[in-house]
Backbone as CSV, one residue per row, in Angstrom:
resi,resn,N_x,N_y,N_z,CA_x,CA_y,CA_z,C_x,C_y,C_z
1,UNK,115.979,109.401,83.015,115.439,110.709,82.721,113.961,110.618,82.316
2,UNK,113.663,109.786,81.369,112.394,109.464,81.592,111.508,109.026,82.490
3,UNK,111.980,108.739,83.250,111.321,108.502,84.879,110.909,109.789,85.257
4,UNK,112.005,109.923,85.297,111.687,112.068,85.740,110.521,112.513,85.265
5,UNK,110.890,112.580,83.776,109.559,113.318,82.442,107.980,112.891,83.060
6,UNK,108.150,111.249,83.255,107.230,111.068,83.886,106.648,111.040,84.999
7,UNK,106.882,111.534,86.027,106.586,111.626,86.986,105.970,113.255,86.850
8,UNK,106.895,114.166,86.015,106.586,115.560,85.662,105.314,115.573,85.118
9,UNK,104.862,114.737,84.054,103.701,114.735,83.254,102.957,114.252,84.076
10,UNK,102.745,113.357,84.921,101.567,112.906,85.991,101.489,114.018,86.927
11,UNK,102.588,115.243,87.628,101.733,116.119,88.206,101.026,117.102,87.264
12,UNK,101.829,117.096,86.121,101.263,118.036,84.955,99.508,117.731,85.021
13,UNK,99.182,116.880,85.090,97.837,115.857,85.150,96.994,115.984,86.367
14,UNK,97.421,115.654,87.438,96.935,116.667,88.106,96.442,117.825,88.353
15,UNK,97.642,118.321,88.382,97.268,119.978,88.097,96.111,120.303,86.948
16,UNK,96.302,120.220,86.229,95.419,120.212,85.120,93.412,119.638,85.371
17,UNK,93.310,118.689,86.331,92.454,118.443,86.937,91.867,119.728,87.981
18,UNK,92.791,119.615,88.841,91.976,120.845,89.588,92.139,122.547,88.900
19,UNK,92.714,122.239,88.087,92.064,123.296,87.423,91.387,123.536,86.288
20,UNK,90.947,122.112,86.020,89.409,122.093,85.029,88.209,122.237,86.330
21,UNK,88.666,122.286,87.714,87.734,121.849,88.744,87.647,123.526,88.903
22,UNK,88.707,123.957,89.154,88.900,125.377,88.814,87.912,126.173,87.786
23,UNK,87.904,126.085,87.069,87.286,126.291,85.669,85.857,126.372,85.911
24,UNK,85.565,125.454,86.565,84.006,124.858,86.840,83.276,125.962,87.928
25,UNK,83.940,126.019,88.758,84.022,127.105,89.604,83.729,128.504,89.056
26,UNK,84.710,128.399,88.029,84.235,130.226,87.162,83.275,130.091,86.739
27,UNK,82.659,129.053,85.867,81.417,129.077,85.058,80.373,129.084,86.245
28,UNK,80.247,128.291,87.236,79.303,128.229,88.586,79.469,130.044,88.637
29,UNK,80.399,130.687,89.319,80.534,132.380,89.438,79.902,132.975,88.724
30,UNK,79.313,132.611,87.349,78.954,133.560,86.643,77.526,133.236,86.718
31,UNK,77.339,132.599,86.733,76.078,131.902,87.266,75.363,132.436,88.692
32,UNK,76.320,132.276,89.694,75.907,132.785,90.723,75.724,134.666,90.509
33,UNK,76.795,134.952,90.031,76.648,136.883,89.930,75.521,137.145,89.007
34,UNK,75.384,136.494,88.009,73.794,136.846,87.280,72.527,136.083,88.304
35,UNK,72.533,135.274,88.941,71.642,135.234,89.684,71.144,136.716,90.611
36,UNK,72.191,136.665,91.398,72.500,138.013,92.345,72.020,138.942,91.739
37,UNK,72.591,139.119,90.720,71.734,141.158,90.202,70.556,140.442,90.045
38,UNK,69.749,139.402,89.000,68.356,139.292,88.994,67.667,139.628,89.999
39,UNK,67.751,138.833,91.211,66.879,138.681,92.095,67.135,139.750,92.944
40,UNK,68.309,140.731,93.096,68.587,141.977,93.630,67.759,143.233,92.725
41,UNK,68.075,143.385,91.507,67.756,144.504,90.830,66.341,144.097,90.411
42,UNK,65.563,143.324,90.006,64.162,142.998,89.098,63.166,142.105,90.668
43,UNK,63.616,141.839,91.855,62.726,141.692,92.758,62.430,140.481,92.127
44,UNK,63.161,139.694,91.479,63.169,138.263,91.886,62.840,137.305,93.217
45,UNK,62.003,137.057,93.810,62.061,136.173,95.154,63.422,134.972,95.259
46,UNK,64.007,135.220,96.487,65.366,134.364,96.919,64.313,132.557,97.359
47,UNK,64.939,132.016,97.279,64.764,130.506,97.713,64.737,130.815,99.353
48,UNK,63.921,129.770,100.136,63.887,130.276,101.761,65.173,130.233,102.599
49,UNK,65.316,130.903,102.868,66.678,130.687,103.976,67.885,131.109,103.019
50,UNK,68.213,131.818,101.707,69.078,132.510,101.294,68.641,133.939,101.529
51,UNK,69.923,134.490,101.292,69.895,135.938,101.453,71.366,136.618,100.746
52,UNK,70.787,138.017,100.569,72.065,138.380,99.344,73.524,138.426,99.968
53,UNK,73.684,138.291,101.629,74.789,138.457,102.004,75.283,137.166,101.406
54,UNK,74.483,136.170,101.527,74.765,134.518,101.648,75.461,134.520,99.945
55,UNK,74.946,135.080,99.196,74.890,135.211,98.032,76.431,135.357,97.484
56,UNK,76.561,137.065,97.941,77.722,137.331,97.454,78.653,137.110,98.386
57,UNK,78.307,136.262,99.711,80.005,135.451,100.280,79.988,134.592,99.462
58,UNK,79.228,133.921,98.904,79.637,132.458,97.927,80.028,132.655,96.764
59,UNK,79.640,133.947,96.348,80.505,135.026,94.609,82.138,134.648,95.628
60,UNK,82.220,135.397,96.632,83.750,135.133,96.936,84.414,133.697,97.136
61,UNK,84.076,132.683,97.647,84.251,131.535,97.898,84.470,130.974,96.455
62,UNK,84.015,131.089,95.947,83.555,130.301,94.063,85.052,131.234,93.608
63,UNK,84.958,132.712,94.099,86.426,133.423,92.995,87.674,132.871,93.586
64,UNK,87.676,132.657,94.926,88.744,131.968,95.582,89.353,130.347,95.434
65,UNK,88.219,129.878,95.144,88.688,128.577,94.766,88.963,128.531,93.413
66,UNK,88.631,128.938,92.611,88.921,129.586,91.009,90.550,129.730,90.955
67,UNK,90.772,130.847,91.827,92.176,131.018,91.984,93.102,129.713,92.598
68,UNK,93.188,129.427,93.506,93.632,128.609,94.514,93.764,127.320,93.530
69,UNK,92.921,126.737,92.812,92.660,125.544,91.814,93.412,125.845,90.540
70,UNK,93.561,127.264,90.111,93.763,127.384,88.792,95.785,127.568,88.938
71,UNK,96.199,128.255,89.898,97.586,128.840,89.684,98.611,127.721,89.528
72,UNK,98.541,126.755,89.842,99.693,125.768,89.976,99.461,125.764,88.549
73,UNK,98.657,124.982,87.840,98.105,124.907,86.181,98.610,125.737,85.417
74,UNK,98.334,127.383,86.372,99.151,128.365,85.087,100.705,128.448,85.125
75,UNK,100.743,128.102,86.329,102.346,128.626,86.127,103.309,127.418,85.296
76,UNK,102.797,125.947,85.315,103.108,124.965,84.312,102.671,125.412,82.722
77,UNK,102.238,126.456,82.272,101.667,126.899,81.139,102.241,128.108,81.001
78,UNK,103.171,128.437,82.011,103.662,129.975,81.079,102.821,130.926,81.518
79,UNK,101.943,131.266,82.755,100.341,132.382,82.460,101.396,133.043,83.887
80,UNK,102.481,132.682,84.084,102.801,134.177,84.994,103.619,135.284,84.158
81,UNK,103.968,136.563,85.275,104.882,137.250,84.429,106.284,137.124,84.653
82,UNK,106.856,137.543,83.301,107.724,137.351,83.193,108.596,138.633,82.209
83,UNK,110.220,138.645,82.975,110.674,139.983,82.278,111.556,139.422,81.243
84,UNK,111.254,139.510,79.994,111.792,139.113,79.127,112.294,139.959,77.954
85,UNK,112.872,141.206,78.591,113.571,141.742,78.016,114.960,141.322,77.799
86,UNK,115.840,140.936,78.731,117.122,140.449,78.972,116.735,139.062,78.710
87,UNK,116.455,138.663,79.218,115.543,136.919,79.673,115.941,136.676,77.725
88,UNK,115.209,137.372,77.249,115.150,136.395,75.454,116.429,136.448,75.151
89,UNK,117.175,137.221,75.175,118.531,136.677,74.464,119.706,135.902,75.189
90,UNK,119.175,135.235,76.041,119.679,134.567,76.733,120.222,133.064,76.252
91,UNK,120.761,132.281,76.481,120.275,130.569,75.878,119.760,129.812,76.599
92,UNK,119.186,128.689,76.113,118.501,127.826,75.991,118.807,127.121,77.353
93,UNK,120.357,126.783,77.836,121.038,126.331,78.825,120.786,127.642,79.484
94,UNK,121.322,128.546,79.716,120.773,129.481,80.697,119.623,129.709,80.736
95,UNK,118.720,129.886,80.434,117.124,130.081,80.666,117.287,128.810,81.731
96,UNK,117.139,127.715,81.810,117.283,126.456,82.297,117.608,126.432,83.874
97,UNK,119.155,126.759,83.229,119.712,127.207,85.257,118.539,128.340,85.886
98,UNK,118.619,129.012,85.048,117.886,130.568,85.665,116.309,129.862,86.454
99,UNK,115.860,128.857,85.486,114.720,128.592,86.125,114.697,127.711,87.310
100,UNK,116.031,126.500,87.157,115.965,125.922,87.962,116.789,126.744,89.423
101,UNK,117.610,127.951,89.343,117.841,128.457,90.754,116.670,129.186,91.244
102,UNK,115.525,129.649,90.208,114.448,130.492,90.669,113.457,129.566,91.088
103,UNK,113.172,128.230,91.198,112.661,127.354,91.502,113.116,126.503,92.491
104,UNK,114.443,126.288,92.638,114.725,126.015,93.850,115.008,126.611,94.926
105,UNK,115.286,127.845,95.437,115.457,129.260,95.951,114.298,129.813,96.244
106,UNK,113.065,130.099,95.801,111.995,130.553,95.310,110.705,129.918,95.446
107,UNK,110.782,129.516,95.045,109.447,128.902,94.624,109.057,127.706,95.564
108,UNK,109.684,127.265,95.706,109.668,125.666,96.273,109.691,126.186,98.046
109,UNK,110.862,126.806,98.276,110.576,127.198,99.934,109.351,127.982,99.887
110,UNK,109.100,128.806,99.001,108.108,129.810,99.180,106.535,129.148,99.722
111,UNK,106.188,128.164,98.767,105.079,127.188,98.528,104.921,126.317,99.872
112,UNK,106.154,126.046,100.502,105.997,125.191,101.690,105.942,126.555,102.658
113,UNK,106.968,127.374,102.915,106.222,128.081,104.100,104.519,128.870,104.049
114,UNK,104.299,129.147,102.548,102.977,129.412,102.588,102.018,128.659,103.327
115,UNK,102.244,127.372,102.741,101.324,126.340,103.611,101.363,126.136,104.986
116,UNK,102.601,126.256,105.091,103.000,125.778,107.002,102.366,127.371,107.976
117,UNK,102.445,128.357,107.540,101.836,129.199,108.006,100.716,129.959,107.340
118,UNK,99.771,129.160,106.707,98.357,128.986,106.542,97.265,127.882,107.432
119,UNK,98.330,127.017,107.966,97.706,125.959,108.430,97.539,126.650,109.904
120,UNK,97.508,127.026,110.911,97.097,127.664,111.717,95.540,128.388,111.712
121,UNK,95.884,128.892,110.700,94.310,129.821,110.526,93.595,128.863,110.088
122,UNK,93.926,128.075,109.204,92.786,126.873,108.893,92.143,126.298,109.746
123,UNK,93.285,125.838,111.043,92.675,124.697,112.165,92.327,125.787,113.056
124,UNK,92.081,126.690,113.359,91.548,127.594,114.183,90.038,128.256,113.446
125,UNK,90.120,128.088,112.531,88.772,128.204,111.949,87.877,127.184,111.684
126,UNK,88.158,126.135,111.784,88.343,124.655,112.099,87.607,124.398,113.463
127,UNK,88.420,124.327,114.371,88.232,124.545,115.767,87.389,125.276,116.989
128,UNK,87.536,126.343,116.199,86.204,127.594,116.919,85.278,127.892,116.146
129,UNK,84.850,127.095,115.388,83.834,126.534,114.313,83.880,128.089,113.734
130,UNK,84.373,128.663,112.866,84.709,130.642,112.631,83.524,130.177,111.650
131,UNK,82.408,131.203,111.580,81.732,132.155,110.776,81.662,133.039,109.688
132,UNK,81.156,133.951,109.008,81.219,135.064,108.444,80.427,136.281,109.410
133,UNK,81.373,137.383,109.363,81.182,138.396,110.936,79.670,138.601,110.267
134,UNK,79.232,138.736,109.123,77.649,139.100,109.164,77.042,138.296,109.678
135,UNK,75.692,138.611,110.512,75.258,137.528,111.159,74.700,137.042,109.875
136,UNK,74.054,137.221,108.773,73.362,136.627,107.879,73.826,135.633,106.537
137,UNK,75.631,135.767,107.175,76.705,135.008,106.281,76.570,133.540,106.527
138,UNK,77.361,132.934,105.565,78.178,131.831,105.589,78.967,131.224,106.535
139,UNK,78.823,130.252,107.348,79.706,129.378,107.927,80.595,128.471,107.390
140,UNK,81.302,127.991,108.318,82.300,127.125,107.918,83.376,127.797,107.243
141,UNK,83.907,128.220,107.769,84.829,129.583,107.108,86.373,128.740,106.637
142,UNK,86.523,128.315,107.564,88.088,126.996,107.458,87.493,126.878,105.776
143,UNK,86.351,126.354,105.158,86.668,125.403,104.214,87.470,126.825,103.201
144,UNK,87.029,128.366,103.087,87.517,129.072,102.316,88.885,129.516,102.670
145,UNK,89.444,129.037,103.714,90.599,129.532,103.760,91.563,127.869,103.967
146,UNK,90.760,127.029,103.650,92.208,125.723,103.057,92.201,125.776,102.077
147,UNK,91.294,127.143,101.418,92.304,127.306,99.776,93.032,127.996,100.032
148,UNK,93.870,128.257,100.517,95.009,128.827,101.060,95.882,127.449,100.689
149,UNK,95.716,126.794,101.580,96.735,125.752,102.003,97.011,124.757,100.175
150,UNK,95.782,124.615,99.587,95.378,124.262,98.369,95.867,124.947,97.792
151,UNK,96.321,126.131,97.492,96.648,127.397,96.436,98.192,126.960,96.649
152,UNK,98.847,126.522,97.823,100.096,126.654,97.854,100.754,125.043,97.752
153,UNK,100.006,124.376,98.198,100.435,122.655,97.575,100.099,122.612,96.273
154,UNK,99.469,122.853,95.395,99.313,123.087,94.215,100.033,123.721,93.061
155,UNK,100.914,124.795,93.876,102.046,125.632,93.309,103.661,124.748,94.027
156,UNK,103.371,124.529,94.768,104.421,123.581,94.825,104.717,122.248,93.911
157,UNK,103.641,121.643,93.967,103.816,120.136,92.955,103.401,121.319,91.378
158,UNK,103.569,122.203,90.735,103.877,122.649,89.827,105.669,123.392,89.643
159,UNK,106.184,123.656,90.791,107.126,123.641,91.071,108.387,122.467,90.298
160,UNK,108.028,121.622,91.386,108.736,120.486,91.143,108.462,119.836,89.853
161,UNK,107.247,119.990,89.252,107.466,119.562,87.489,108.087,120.311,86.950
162,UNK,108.288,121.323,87.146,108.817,122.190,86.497,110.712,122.204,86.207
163,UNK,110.568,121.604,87.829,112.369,121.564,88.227,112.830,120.395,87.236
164,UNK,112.131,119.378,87.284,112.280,118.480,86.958,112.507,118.408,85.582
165,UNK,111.553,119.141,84.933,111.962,119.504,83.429,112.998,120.202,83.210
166,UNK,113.510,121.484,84.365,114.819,122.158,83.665,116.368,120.941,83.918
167,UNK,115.778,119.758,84.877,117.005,119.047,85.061,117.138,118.264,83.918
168,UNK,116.001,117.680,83.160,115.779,116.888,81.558,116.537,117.840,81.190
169,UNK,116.270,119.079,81.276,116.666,120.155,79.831,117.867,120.413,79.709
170,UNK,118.386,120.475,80.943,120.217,120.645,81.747,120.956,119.256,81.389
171,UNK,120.391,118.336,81.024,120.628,116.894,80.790,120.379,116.828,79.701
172,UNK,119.841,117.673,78.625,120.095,116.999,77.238,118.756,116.671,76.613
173,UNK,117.760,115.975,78.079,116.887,114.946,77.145,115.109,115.250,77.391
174,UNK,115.233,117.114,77.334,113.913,117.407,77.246,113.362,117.291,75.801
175,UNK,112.128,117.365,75.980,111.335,117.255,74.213,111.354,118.299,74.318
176,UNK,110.745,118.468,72.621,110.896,119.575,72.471,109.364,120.704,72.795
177,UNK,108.685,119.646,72.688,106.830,120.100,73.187,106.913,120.574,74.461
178,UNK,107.449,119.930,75.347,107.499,120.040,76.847,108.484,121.525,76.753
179,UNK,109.616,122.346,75.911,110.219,123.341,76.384,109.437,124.410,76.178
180,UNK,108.705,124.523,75.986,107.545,125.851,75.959,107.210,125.941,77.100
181,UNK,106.391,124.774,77.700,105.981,125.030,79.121,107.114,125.104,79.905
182,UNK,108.573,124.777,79.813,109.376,125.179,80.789,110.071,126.460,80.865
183,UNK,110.075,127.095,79.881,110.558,128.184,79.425,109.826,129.647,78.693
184,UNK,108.561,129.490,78.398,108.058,130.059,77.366,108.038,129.886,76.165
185,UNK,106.851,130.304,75.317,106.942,130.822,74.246,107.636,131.656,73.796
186,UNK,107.005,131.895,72.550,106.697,133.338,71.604,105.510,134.227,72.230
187,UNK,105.935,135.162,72.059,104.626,136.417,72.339,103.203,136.103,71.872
């Protein structure tokens, strides 16, 4: 069982990486959107060869990878929703099953067909070298949409830590630090 735990805590670790990479990304966004109004609203001069379309496709690119980097991370942390009206008076062993049939049912097929039919548009954007339709946009369009493919391998190997913890927990030999992130908190 500790094999398990650990293997859970090394994707925990992961995850947690790309979404400090994540993170980095938001602070870059905010950066980039206060650039944007400056040099839009006060007639700031742009650097040669930028332009505000260029600008605010890369505000989107920066919010997309933000996302795509950050969700596997939250959902190992409890940051989705959840109906916990019925859900709290539940036990400890049921919360458990509940998570592990909503995770195996759910989550886990969900995460792989996301990817398997994201990967198409990737290699076709890939392939016909795709653009941004403004002529004054961003190329290389594939790289913003294999956060697609990234958003959903990422929620998958959060998945499976997750499973993995309700099978410790179904077994007796979860900690007790680790049942927050498998279950929730307190409000």
């Amino acid at each position: 069982m500790q094999g398990l735990l650990g293997v859970a805590r090394g994707l925990d670790r992961i995850l947690k990486l790309f979404a400090t990479i994540g993170g980095w990304m938001g602070l870059a966004l905010v950066i980039v959107v206060c650039y944007d109004v400056i040099t839009r609203y006060f007639g700031v001069p742009k650097p040669a060869g930028l332009n505000s379309t260029m600008i605010q496709e890369f505000e989107y690119w920066l919010h997309s990878g933000l996302l795509a980097l950050a969700i596997g991370y939250g959902y190992t942390k409890q940051a989705h929703v959840r109906i916990d009206l019925v859900r709290d008076n539940l036990s400890t062993r049921t919360k458990l099953w509940i998570e592990t049939i909503g995770i195996t049912l759910a989550l886990i097929p969900y995460s792989i067909l996301g990817a398997w039919m994201s990967w198409p548009y990737v290699k076709q954007a890939f392939l016909t070298g795709e653009i941004s339709k403004s002529q004054t946009g961003l190329g290389s369009i594939w790289i913003v949409k294999a956060g697609l493919i990234a958003l959903f391998l990422l929620l998958l190997l959060a998945g499976i830590s997750q499973l993995l913890k309700c099978i410790a927990g179904l077994r007796g030999h979860l900690p007790e630090e680790m049942e927050a992130d498998v279950l929730g908190g307190g409000h």
